[in-house]
C-alpha positions as CSV (number, residue, x, y, z in Angstrom):
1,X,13.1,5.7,5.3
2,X,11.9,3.5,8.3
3,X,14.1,1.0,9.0
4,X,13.4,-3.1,9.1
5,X,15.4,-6.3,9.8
6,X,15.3,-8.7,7.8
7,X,15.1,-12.1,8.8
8,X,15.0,-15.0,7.3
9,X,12.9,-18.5,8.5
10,X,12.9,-21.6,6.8
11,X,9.3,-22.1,5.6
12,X,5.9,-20.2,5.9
13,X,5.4,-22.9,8.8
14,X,7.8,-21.0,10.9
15,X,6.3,-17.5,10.1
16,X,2.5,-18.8,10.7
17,X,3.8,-20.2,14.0
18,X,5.4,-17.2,15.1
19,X,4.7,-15.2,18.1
20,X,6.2,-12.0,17.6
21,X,7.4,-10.7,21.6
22,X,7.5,-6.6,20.8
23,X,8.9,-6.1,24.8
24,X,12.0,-8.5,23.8
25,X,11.9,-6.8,20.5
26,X,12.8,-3.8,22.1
27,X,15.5,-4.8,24.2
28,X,17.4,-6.3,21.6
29,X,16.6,-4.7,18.2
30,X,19.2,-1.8,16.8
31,X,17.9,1.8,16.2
32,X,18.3,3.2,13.4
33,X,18.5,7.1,13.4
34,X,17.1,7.0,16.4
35,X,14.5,5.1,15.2
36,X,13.7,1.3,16.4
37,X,14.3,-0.9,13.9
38,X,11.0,-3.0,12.3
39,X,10.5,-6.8,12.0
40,X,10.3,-8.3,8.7
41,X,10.2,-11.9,8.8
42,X,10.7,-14.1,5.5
43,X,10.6,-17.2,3.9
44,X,10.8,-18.6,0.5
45,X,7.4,-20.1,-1.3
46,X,4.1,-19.1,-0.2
47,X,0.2,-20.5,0.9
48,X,-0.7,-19.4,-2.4
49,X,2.1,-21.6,-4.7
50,X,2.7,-18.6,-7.3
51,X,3.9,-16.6,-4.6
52,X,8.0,-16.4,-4.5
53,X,7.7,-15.7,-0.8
54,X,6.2,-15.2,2.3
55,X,6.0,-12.5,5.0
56,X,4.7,-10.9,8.1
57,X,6.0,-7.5,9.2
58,X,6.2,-6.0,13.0
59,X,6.4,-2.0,14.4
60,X,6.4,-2.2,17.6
61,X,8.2,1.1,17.6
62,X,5.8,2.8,15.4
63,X,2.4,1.1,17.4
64,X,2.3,-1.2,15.0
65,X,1.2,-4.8,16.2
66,X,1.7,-6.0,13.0
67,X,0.9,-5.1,9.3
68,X,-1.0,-7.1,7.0
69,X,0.3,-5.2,3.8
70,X,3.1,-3.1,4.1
71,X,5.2,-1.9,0.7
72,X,8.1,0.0,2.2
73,X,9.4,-3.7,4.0
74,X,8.1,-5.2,0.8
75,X,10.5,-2.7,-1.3
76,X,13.6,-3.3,1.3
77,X,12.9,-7.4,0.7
78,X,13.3,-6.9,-3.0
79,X,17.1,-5.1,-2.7
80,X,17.7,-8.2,-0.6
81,X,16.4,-10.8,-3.3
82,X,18.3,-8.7,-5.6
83,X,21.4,-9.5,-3.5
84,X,21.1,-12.9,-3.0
85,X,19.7,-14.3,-5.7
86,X,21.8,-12.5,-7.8
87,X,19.3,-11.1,-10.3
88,X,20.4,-9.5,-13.8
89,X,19.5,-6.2,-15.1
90,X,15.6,-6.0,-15.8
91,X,12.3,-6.7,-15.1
92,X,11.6,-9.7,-12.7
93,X,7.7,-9.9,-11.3
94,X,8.0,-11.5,-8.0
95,X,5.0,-12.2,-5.8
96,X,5.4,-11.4,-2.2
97,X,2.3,-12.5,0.4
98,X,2.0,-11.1,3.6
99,X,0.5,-11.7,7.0
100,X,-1.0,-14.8,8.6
């Protein structure tokens, strides 16, 4: 699968403000398989207040400036609220927005 990073910001201020670098992105990021790993920055909460959380998602490696809907960074986020928030056995609908 294409690889992302996941990381984590405190609020869907911090994602709106950010100003994703993909040169620095490049010097520092892990590859994966040989392949550069992609940005996927989080936050809990949402614009729209039914939405569990927010996100914006960077490929530099793959050309990508940055997508405004991606569901393979969606998917790896959900094994990650999985993880964290510790979630039982069974359905859980969890709205993700994305982009800015």
């Amino acid at each position: 699968g294409v690889p992302f990073l996941l990381i984590p910001v405190h609020d869907v201020g911090a994602t709106q403000r950010l100003e994703f670098d993909p040169q620095l992105w490049e010097k520092i990021v892990p590859f994966v398989d040989g392949a550069l790993a992609s940005a996927y920055v989080y936050c809990r909460g949402g614009v729209n207040h039914v939405a569990k959380f927010h996100a914006r998602m960077f490929a530099s490696g793959m050309g990508i400036v940055e997508d405004p809907a991606t569901g393979s960074a969606a998917a790896a986020l959900s094994g990650a609220i999985h993880h964290f928030d510790r979630l039982t056995d069974g359905h859980h609908p969890i709205l993700i927005e994305q982009g800015v």
